[in-house]
N, C-alpha and C positions, 0 to 999 in steps of 0.2 A: 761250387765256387760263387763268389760275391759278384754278378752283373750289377753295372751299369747301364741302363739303355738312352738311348738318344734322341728324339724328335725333332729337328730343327725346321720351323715353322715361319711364314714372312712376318706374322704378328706377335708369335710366343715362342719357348722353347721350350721341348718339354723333356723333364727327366724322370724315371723311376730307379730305386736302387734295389735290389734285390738281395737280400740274403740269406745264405744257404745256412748259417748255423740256428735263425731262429725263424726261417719261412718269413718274417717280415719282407713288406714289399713300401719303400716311401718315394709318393711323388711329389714333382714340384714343378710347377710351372712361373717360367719367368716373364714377362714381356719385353718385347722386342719393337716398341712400336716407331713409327717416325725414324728409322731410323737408328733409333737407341743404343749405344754399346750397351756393355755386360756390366752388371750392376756391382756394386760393392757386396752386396748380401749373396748375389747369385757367386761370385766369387770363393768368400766366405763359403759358404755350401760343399759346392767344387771341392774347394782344399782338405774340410774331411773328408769327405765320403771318399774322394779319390786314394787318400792312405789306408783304407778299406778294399779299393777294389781290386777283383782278379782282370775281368776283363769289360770293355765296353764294345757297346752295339750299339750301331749308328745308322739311320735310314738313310739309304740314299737312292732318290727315283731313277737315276739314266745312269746305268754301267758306261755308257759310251759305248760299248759293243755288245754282241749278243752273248748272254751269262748263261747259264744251266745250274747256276750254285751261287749263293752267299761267301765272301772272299776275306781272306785276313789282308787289311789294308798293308800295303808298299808300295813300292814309289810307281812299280808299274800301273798298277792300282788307282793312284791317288794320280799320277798321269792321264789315263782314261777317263777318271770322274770329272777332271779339271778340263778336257779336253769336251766332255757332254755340257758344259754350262751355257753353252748356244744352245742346246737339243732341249733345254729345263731349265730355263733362265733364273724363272721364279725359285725353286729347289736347289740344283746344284751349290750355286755359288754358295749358299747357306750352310750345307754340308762342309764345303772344303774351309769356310772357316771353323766351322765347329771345331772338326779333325785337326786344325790350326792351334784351336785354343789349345786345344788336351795338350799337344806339346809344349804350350808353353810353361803350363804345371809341372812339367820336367818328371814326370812321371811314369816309369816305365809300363807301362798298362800296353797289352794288344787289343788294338780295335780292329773290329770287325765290319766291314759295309756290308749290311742287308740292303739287299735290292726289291722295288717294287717291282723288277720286273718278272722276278724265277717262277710267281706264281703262275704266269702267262708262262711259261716253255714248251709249253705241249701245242702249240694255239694250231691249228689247219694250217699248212701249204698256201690255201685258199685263201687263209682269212690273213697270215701275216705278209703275203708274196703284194708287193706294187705292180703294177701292169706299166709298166717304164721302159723304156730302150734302155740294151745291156751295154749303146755306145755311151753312155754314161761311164765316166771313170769309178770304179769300186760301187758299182750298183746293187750290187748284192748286200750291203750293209745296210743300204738304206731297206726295213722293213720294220713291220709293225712290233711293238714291242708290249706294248700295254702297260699301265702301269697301276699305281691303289692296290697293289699284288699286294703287300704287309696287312694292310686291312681288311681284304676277303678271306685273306686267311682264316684272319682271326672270326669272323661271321662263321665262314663253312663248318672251323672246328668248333661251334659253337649249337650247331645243328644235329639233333638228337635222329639219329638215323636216316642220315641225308638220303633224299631221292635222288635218280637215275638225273634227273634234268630240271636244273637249276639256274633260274635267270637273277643275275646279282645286280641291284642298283644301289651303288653308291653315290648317293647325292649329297656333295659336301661344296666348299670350297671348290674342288675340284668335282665335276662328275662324269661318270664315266658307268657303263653298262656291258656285263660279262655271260654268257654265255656257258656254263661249265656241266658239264656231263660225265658221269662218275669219278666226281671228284677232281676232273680235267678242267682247265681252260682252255676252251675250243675257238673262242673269237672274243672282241673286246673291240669297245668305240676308238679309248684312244690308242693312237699308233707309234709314230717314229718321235714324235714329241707329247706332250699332256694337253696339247690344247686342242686335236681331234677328237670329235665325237659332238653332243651335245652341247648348246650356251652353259656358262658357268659363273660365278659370282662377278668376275674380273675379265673370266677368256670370252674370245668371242664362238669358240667350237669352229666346227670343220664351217669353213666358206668356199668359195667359188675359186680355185688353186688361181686363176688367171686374174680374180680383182686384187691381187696383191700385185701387180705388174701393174694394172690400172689405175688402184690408188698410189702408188709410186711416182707415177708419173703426173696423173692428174693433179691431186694434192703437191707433188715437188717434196715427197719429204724420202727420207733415204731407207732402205730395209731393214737397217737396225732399231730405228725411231716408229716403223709401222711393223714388226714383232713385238717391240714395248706396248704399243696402243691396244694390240690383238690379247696380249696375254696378261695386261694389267689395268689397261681404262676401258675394259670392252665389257658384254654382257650384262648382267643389272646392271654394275655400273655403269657400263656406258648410255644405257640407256637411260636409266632413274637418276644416275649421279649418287646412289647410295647402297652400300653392300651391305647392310643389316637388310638381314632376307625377310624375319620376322613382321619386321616393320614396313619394308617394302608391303610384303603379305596382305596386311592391315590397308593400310594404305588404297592397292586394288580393290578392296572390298569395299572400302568406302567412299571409292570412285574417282582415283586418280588415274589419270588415262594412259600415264607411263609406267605407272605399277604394274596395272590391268595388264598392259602389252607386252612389258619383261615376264611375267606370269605365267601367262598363257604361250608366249614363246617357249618357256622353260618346260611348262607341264609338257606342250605342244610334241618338245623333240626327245624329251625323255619316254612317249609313250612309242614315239615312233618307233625309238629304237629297241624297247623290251618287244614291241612287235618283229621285229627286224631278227633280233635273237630267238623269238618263239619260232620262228622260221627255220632259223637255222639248224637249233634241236628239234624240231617237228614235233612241237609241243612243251609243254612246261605240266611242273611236277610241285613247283613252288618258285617263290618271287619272295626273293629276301631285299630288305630295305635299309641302308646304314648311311653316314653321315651325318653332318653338324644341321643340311638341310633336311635328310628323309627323318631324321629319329629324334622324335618328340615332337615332329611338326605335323598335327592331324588334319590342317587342309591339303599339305600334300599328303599324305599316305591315301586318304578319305577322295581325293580326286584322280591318284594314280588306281587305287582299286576299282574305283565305279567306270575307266576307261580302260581298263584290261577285262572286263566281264565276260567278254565274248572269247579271251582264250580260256579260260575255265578258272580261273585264279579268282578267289573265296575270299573270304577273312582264314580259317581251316587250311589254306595255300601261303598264307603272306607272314612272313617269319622280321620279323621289325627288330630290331639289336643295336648296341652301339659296341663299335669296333676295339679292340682289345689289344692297339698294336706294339703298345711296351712288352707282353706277354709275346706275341711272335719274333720280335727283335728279340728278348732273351733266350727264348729258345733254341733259334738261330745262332745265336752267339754260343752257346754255349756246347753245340753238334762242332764248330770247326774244330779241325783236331791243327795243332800248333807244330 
């Protein structure tokens, strides 16, 4: 069958078309910046390729509840997703337009939501359970969930006789540190939303649960307006005031004191936590590297290596890739049975 796959990005969009009668595979990436509706040419696009397709695959991070499988979207479906747009502020809403658009093509296509979460489903007891009072109403939903599952996917299936214990860092946009042991995900930084774990381009990662009551109060501003700040003006940017990481990079090295310190933050909690996960597996076997931040940027790969030495991780240990995730969306899409 002809896939479609989806990407919906806060700056781009991204699509690949896949087809089955000549193995051709076209992508195209649109942008999306400031703002920007859908272009006349992205349109354009759309309109053939859609008279083409069997079906479409669409990423989407927060099921809204806990998944064990990739779903053919319905209204139950598209319910849930639109109900997660608190839980993935940045992702969701971008998704339920997407799924938006395709209808309004009037085009009878099944879409599919591929979840980042299914890669996490196996995750510990331990590592997905909160330590919370059960006199919380529906406590039991709230647990970890993990997310960047489409894109380790695509690393793991991309590892030539994976070892027993695997420490995955994806450092993009988003980053996040996975823990996987024969081929399982056993724990993962981020949890019931994407902005636990590590600082991130934008998020500010896991803080002190009780300075969001603080800053609330202190500051006077309301939880919706200090979720925005945590998940969109925080991290290099909040600190540097600029999310081009490369340049930031630069920058530190040539002795900017807020580069320096978004930098060294970053490398700081990125090592903690592949430490955190060496623990967990009791040891490591390889240290894979992906992302818009880890792949192709050799002051971090070159300073994540030389501060992992002491768990035994080499050059010969460090597997570097860049993620492949229109290839796991179609695959996905193309397993549901209808």
């Amino acid at each position: 069958m002809n896939i479609l796959t989806v990407n919906p990005g806060s700056t781009a969009i991204k699509y690949s078309f896949f087809s089955s009668q000549n193995k051709d595979r076209e992508d195209k990436v649109f942008e999306r910046l400031d703002g920007k509706k859908i272009s006349e040419s992205e349109i354009r696009w759309l309109t053939e390729v859609l008279k083409k397709t069997d079906r479409i695959g669409i990423r989407v991070v927060h099921p809204g509840e806990y998944v064990r499988k990739h779903k053919l979207i319905s209204d139950s479906v598209l319910f849930s997703i639109k109900e997660a747009i608190e839980y993935a502020p940045i992702h969701n809403a971008l998704a339920i337009d997407t799924i938006q658009l395709f209808d309004n093509f009037l085009f009878d296509n099944p879409i599919v939501a591929v979840f980042d979460t299914v890669f996490h489903k196996n995750l510990l007891p331990q590592a997905y359970t909160y330590p919370i009072s059960n006199e919380i109403p529906n406590m039991n939903k709230y647990r970890r969930f993990g997310f960047h599952g489409i894109a380790l996917e695509s690393v793991y299936g991309q590892i030539k006789n994976p070892p027993a214990k695997i420490i995955m860092a994806h450092l993009g946009g988003g980053t996040s540190i996975t823990a996987v042991f024969n081929g399982q995900s056993i724990d993962t930084t981020m949890g019931f939303t994407p902005l636990e774990g590590p600082m991130m381009v934008t998020r500010s990662g896991s803080i002190d649960p009780d300075l969001f009551k603080i800053i609330m109060k202190e500051a006077k501003i309301k939880s919706n307006e200090l979720s925005n700040i945590l998940n969109n003006k925080s991290g290099f940017f909040g600190i540097t005031g600029q999310k081009d990481i490369e340049q930031i990079i630069k920058n530190a090295l040539s002795g900017d004191k807020k580069a320096k310190l978004a930098t060294d933050i970053y490398l700081y909690q990125v090592i903690k936590h592949i430490y955190a996960m060496a623990g967990v597996l009791q040891g490591v076997d390889m240290l894979t590297i992906s992302g818009g931040i880890g792949f192709g940027n050799k002051f971090i790969q070159e300073r994540v290596l030389t501060f992992t030495k002491s768990l035994g991780i080499t050059k010969d240990k460090l597997f570097i890739t860049k993620a492949d995730e229109a290839f796991v969306i179609k695959k996905a899409t193309e397993e549901i049975k209808l």
